[in-house]
C-alpha positions as CSV (number, residue, x, y, z in Angstrom):
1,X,-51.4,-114.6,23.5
2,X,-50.2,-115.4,20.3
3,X,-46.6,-117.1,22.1
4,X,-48.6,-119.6,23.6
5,X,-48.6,-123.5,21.7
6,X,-49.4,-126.5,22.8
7,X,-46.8,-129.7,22.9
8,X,-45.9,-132.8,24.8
9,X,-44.8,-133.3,28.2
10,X,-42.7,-136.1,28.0
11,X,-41.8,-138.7,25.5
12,X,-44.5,-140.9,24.5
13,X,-44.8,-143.8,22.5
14,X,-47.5,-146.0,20.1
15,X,-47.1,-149.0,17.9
16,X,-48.9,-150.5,15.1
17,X,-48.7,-154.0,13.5
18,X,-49.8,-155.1,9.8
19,X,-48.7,-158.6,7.7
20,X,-45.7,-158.8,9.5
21,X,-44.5,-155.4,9.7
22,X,-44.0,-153.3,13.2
23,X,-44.6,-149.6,13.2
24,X,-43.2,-148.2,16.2
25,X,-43.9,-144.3,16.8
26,X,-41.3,-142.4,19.4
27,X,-42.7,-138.9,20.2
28,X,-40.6,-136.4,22.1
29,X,-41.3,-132.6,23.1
30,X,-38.4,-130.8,20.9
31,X,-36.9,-127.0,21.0
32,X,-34.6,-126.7,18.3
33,X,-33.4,-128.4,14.7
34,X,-30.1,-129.3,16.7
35,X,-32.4,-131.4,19.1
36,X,-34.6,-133.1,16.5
37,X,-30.6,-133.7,14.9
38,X,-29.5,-135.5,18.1
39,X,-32.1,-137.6,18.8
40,X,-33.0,-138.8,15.5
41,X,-29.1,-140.0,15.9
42,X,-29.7,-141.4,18.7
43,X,-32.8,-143.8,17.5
44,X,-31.0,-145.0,14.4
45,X,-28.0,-146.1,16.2
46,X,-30.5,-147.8,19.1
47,X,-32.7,-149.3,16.0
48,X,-30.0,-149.7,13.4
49,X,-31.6,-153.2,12.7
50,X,-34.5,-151.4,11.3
51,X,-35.6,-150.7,7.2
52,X,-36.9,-147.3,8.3
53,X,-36.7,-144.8,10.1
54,X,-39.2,-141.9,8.7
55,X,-39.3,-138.9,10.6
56,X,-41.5,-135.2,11.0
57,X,-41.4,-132.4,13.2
58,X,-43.0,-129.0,13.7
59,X,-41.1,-126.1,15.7
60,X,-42.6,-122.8,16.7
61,X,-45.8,-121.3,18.4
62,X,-46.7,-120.3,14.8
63,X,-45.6,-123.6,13.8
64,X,-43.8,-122.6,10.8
65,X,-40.8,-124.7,10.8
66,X,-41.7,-127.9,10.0
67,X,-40.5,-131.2,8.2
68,X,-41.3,-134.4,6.8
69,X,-39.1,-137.5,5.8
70,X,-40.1,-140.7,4.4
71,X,-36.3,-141.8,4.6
72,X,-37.0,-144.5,1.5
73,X,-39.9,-145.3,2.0
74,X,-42.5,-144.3,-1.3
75,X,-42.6,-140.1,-1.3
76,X,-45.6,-138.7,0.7
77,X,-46.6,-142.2,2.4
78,X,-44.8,-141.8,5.5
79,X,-43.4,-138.4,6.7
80,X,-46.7,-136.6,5.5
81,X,-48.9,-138.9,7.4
82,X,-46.9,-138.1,10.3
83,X,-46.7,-134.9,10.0
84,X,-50.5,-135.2,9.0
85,X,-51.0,-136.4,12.7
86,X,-48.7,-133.9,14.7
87,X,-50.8,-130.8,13.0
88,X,-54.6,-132.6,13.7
89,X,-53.4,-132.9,17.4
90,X,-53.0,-128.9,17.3
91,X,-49.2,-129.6,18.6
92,X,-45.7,-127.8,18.1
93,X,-42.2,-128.5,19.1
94,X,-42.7,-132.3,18.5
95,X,-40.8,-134.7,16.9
96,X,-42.0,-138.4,16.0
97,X,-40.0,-140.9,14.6
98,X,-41.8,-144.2,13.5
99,X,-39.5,-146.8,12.5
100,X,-40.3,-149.5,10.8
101,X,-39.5,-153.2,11.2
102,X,-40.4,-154.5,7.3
103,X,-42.6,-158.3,7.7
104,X,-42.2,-159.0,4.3
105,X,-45.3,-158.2,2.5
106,X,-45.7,-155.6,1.0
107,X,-48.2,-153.1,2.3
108,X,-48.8,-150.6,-0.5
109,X,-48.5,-147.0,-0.3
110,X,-52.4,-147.0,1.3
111,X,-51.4,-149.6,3.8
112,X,-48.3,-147.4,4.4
113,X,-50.1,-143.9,4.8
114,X,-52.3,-146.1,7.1
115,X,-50.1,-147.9,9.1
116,X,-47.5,-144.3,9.9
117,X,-50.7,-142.4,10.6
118,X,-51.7,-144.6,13.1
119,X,-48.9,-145.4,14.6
120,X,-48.2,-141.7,15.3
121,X,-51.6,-141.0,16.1
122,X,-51.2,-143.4,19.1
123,X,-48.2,-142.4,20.2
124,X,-49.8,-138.8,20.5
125,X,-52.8,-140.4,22.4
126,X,-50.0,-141.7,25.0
127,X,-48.7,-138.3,25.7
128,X,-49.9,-135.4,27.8
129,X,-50.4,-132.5,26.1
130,X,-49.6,-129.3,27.6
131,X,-49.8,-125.8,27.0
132,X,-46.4,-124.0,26.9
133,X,-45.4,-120.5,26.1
134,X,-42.7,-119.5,23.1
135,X,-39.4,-119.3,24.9
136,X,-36.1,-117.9,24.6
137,X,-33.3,-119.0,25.9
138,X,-30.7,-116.6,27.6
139,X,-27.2,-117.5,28.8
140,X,-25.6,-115.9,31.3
141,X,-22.1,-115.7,32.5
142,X,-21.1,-113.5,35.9
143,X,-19.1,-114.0,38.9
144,X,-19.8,-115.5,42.1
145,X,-20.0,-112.2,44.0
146,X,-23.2,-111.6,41.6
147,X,-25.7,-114.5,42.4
148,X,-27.7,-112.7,44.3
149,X,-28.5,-110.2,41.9
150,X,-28.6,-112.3,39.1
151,X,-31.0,-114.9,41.2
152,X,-33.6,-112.2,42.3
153,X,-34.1,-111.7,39.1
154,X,-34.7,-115.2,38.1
155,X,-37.5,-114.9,41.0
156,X,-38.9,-112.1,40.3
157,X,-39.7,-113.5,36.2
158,X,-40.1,-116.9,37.8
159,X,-37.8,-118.6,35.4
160,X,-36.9,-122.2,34.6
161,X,-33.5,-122.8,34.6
162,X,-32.4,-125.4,32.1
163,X,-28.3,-125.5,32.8
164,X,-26.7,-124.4,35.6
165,X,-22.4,-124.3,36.1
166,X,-21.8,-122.3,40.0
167,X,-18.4,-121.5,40.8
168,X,-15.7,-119.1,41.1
169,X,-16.9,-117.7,37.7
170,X,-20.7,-118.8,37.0
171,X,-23.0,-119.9,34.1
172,X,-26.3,-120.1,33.9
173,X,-29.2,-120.8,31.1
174,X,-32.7,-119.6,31.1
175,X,-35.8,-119.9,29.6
176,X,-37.3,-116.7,29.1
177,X,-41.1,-116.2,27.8
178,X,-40.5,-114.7,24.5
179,X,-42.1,-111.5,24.9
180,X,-40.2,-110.9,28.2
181,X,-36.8,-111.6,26.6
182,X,-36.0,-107.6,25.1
183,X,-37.0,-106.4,28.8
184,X,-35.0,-109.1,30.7
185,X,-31.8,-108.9,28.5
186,X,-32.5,-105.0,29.7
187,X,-32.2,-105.6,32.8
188,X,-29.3,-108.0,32.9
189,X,-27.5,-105.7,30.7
190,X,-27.6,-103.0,34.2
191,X,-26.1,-105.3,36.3
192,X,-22.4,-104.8,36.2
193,X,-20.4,-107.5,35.2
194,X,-23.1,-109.7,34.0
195,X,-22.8,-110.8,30.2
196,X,-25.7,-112.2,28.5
197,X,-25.6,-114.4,25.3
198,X,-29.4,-115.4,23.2
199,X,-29.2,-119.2,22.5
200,X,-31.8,-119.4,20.6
């Protein structure tokens, strides 16, 4: 199956050191631009002490959205190599982030290419790799009364749900194998009173 892509269970991480400096490489399994957004936040505000922060991700089984940033570091020597790294390991939805602690000395923009492709490298040789199917994700919204419609069908797809509000009036997200999501939102769509939204 084409849907089907290969990514990180958890998040993993890998460090390299070179005259001084300290490379550390944070890899996390990522689904969407907004997530890659919020993290990368989160590590500059928990490494604001830092020089660099140089980032690259790749999204999609097809793995056609992708990005590299060398966040001032010299072009090409940082957010390539990582990105570099991500594609050889055959991975999507990942995100790494290397920052970098600066010793000093200067490494040159060999040393540098070097020194993020490593560090990356072994933070992917700390994760387990798994193999995931392109998802959807499907939010729906129906009334109490409903569950146990709307939860005999999350059986019978065996879906995962990622976010879950039950009360009076309930929410629920799911993650729906991409080629299932047309004939899913179908069937939702014929249970009365249940609205469905796409997420992404």
């Amino acid at each position: 199956m084409e849907d089907t892509y290969r990514t990180i269970a958890a998040p993993a991480e890998g460090l390299y050191k070179e005259k001084g400096s300290k490379f550390i490489a944070l890899a996390y399994p990522v689904y969407s631009e907004e997530e890659v957004k919020e993290i990368y936040a989160g590590i500059k505000k928990q490494y604001y002490d830092a020089r660099h922060h140089c980032y690259a991700y790749c999204l999609g089984a097809d793995k056609s959205r992708y990005r590299a940033n060398d966040d001032g570091e010299p072009n090409h020597s940082a957010g390539d190599p990582i990105l570099g790294q991500i594609r050889s390991a055959d991975l999507s939805n990942v995100l790494v982030v290397v920052i970098r602690y600066f010793g000093g000395i200067k490494l040159g923009v060999s040393g540098l290419i070097y020194a993020y492709k490593t560090a990356t490298a072994e933070a992917l040789a700390n994760a387990t790799v798994v193999e995931k199917h392109e998802t959807a994700l499907l939010q729906l919204r129906f009334e109490y009364l409903q569950m146990n419609e709307v939860m005999s069908l999350v059986k019978e797809y065996n879906l995962e749900m990622r976010d879950q509000q039950f009360e009076l009036s309930c929410q629920l997200t799911l993650e729906v194998r991409k080629n299932l999501k047309e004939e899913l939102k179908a069937k939702v769509e014929n249970l009365a009173g249940v609205e469905v939204q796409e997420l992404f």
